[in-house]
C-alpha positions as CSV (number, residue, x, y, z in Angstrom):
1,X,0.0,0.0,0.0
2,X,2.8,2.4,0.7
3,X,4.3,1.9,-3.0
4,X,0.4,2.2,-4.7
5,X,0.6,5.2,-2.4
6,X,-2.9,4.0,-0.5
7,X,-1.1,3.7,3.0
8,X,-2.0,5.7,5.9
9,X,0.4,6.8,8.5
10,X,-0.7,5.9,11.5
11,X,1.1,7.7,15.0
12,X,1.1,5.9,17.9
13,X,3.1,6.1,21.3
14,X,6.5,3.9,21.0
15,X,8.0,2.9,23.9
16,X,11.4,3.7,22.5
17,X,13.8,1.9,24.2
18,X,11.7,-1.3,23.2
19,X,10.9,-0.2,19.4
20,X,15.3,0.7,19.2
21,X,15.3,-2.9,20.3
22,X,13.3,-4.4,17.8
23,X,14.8,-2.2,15.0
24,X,18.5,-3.3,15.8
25,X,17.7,-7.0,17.3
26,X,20.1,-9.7,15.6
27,X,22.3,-7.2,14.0
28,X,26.0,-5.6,15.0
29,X,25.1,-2.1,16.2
30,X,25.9,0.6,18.8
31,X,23.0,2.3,20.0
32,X,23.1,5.7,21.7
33,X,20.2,7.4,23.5
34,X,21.1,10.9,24.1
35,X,20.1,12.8,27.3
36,X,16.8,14.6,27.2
37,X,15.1,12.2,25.0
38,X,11.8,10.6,26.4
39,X,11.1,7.2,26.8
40,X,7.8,7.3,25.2
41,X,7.5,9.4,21.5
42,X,5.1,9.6,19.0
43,X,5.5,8.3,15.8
44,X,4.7,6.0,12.8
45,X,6.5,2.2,13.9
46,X,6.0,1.1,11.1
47,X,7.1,3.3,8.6
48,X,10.1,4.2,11.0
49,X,10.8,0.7,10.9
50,X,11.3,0.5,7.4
51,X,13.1,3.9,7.3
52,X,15.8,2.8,9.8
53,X,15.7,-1.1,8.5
54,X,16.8,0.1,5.0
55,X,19.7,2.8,6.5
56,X,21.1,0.0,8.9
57,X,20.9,-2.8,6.2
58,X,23.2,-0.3,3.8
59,X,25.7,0.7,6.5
60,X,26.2,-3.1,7.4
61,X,26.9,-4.0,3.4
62,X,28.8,-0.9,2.0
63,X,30.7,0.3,5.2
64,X,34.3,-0.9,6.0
65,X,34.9,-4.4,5.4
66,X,37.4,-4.5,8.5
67,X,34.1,-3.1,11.0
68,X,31.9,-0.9,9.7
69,X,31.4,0.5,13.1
70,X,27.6,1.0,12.6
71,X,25.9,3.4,15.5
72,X,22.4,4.3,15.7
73,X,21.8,7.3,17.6
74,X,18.7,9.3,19.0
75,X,18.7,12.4,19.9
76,X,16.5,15.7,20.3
77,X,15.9,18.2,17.5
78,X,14.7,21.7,16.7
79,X,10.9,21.8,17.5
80,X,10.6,19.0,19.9
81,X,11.5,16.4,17.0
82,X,13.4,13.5,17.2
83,X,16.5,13.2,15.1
84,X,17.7,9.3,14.4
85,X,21.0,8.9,12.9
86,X,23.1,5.6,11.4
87,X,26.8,6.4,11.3
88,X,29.3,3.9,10.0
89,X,32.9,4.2,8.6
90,X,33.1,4.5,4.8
91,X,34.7,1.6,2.5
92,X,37.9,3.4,2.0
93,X,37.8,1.9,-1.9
94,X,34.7,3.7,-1.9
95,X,34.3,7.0,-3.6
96,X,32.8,10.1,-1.7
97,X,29.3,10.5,-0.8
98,X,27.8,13.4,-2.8
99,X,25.2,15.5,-2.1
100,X,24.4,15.2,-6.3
101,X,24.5,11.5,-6.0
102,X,22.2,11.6,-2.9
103,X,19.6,13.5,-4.4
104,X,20.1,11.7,-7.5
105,X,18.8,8.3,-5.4
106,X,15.6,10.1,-3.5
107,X,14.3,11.0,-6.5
108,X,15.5,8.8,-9.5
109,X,13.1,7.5,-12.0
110,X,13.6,3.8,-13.2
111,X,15.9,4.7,-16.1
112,X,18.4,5.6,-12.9
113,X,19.1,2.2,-11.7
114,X,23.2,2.5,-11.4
115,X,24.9,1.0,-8.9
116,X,27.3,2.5,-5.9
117,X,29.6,1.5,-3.4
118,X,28.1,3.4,-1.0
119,X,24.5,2.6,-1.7
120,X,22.7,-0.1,-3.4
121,X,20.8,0.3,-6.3
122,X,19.0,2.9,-4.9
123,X,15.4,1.4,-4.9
124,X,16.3,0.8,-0.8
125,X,16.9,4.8,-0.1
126,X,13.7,5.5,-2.4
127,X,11.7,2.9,-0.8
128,X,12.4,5.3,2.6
129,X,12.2,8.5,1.1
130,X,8.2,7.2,0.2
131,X,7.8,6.2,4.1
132,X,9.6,9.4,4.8
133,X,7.0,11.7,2.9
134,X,4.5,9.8,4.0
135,X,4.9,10.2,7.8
136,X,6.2,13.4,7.4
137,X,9.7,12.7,8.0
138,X,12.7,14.4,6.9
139,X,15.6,12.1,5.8
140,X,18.8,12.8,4.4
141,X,22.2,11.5,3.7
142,X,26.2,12.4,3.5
143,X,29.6,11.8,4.1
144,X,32.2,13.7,6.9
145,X,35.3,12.3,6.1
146,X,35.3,8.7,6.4
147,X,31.8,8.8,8.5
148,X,29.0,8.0,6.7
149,X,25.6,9.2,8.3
150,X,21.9,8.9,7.2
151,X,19.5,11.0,9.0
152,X,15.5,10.9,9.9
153,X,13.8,13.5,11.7
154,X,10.7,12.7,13.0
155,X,8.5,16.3,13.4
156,X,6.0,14.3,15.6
157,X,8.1,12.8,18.1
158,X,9.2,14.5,21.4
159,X,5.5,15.7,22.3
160,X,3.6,15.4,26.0
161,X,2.1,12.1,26.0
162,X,-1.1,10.6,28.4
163,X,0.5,8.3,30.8
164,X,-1.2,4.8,30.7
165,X,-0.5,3.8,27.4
166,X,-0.8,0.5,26.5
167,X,2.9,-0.6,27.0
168,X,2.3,0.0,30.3
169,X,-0.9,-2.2,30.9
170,X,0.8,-5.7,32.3
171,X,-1.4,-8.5,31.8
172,X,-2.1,-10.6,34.7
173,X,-3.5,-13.7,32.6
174,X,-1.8,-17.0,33.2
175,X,0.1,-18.0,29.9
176,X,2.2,-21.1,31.6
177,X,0.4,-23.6,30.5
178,X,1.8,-22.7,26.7
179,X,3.9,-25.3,25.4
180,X,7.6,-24.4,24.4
181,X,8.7,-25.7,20.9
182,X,6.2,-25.1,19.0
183,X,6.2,-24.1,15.0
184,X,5.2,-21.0,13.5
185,X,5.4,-19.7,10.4
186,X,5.6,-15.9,9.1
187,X,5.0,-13.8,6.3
188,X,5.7,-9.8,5.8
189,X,6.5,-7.6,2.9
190,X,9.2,-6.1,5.5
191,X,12.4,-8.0,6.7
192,X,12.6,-6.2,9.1
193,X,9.0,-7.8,10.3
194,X,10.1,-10.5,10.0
195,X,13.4,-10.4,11.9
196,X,11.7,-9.0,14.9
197,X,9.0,-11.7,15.0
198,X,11.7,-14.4,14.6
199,X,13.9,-12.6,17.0
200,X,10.7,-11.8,19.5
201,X,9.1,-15.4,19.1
202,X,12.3,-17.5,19.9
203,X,13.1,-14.7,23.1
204,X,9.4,-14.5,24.2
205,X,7.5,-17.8,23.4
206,X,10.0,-20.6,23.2
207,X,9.5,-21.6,19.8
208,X,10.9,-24.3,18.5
209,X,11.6,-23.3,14.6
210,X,10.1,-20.1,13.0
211,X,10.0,-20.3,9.4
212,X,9.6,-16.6,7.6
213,X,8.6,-15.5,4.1
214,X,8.8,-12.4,1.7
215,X,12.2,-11.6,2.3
216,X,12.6,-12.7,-1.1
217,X,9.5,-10.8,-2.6
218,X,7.0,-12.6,-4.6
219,X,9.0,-15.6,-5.1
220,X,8.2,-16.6,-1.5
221,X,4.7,-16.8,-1.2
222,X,4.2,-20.3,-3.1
223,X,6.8,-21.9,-0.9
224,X,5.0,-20.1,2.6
225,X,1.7,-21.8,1.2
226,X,3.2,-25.2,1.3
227,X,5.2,-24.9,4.4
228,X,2.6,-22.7,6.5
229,X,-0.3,-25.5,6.9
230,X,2.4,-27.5,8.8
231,X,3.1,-25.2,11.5
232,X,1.3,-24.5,14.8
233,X,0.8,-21.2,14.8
234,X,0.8,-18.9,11.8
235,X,1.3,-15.2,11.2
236,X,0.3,-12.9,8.1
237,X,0.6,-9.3,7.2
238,X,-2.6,-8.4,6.3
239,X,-1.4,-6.4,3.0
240,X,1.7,-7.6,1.3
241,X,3.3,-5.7,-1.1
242,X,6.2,-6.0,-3.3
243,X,7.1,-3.6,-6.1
244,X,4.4,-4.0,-8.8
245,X,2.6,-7.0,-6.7
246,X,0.0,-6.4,-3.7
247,X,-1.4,-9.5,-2.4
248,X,-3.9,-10.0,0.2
249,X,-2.5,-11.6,3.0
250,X,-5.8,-12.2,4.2
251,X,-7.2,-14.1,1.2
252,X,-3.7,-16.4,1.6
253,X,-5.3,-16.8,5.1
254,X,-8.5,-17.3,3.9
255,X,-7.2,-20.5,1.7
256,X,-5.0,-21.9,4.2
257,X,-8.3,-22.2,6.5
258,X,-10.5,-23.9,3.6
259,X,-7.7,-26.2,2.7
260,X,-8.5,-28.1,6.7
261,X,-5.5,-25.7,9.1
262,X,-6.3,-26.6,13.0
263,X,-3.9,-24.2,14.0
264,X,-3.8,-20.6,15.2
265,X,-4.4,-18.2,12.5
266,X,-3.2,-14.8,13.5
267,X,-2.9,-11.6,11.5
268,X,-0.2,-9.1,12.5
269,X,-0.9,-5.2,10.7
270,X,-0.6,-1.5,11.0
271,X,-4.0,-1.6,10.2
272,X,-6.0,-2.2,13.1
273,X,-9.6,-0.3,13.2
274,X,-12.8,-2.4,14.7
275,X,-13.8,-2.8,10.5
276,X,-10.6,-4.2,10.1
277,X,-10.7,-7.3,12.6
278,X,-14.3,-7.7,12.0
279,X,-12.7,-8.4,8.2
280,X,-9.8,-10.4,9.7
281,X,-12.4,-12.4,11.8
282,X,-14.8,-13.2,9.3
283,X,-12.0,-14.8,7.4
284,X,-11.1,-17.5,9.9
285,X,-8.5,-15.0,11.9
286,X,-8.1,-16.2,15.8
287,X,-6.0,-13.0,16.6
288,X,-4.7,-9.7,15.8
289,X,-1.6,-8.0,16.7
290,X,-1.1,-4.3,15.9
291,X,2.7,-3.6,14.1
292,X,3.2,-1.2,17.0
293,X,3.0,-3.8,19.6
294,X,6.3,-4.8,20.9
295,X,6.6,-8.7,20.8
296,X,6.9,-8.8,24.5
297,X,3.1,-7.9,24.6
298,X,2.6,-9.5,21.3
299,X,3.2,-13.0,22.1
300,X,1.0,-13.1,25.4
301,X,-2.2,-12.3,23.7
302,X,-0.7,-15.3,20.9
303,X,-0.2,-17.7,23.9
304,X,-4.0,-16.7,25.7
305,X,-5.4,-16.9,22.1
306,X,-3.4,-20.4,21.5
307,X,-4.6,-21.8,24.5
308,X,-8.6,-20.5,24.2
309,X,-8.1,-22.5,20.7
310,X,-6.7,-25.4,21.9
311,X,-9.2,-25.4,24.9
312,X,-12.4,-24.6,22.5
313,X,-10.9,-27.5,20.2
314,X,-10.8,-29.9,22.4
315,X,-14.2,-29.0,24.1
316,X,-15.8,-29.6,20.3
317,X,-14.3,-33.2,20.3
318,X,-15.6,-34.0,23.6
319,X,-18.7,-32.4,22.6
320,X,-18.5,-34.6,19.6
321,X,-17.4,-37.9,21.2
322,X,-20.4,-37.9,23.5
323,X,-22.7,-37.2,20.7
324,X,-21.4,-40.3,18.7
325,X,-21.8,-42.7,22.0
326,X,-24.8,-41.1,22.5
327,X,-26.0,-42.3,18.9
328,X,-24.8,-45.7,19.8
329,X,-27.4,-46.2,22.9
């Protein structure tokens, strides 16, 4: 949706020690929270996700072979904004990072697909720029000597907040009876979506594999739709879309059911409105998790919503036994 250009930003409040978490989980990084910043902002996750995901991704590949030194640091701007930087040392067979060839990236056409040491292709830095002007975030990028450093200012972040938000909420509902080891299977249009489920499922619910799809763009989705129905427990994006490809990740959903799944189905989206899991839950969906949600919270309501499943499940085959031995009198 963000490439047709139908998406809609959504703020919400970030706890932002736990959303820097997510962002840089897995991966090599320094990360520096400056003095002054608050612990809760306002902002898009999700299209800060994918702003930061493809920054970090580029300083990891085209910085110094011998350590790229990559830093993420957040600090306060003009305005009560919140500036996010990436810093990492320059490949010293690199050429310098010019302001030309910067702009030349945020706004090149598809004839301008060259190459650079110091980016990719490009199509990652545009990809932001779209998230960027659609949250109404400034980005930029340049070189100071060997430091390369990408910035995003978020106009909506440093703001007085309510207290009692809902990564504050605890909840008190016993979860231990969840097995560890189970299977799930995942599938998002964003890598880094997927790395912090994978990351968040093995930390927060034990699992025993977690399979995850789209990473690879459309190719994916025939292999997820013959792995998926031999999971436990499996996730979708509600809207998937590649370059040129949206698919509904509720209609993959949707088939999965008909085709016999006696799993959990869940749906993980930034879109999250009371018509939108009335949609989800007409199509078989057995929860919802909003993209915001860190996967601390997340995976509690998947282990309460496994375990309602599993309960109502086997209630339906008691229900069922009873009714064949009654049949038999």
């Amino acid at each position: 949706s963000l490439v047709s250009g139908t998406y809609t930003s959504v703020q919400s409040v970030v706890n932002l020690s736990q959303f820097l978490s997510d962002v840089t989980m897995g991966r090599a990084i320094t990360v520096e929270k400056n003095q002054g910043v608050e612990d809760e902002i306002l902002l898009d996750p999700v299209l800060m996700d994918l702003i930061l995901d493809n920054a970090i991704a580029n300083a990891i590949k085209h910085g110094d072979p011998s350590g790229p030194d990559v830093r993420l640091i957040v600090k306060r701007g003009r305005n009560q904004s919140i500036v996010f930087q990436i810093t990492n040392v320059a490949n010293p067979k690199s050429k310098v990072l010019s302001a030309q060839f910067v702009q030349s990236m945020l706004h090149m056409g598809h004839k301008h697909r060259r190459s650079n040491d110091l980016m990719s292709s490009g199509i990652g830095l545009q990809h932001a720029q779209r998230a960027a002007l659609c949250s109404g975030t400034e980005i930029d990028l340049w070189q100071e000597d060997r430091l390369v450093i990408f910035q995003a200012v978020s106009q909506h972040g440093s703001v007085p907040l309510p207290r009692g938000n809902r990564y504050e909420q605890e909840d008190a509902a016993d979860v231990s009876a969840f097995p560890e080891g189970l299977h799930f299977c995942c599938i998002d249009d964003a890598p880094l979506s997927l790395r912090t489920m994978e990351y968040g499922l093995l930390r927060h619910a034990a699992a025993g594999k977690v399979e995850t799809y789209g990473q690879n763009g459309p190719d994916d989705v025939p292999r997820f739709m013959d792995q998926a129905p031999k999971a436990d427990i499996i996730i979708f994006d509600a809207n998937i879309d590649f370059p040129g490809n949206h698919i509904s990740g509720i209609e993959l959903l949707r088939t999965i059911k008909a085709g016999g799944f006696r799993g959990l189905l869940v749906v993980r989206s930034g879109n999250t409105s009371d018509d939108d899991c009335l949609q989800y839950q007409e199509a078989g969906c057995h929860c919802v998790l909003g993209k915001e949600l860190p996967m601390s919270k997340a995976t509690v309501l998947v282990k309460q919503a496994y375990l309602w499943h599993k309960s109502a499940a086997q209630l339906h085959q008691a229900q069922s036994s009873c009714s064949v031995v009654a049949d038999t009198l």
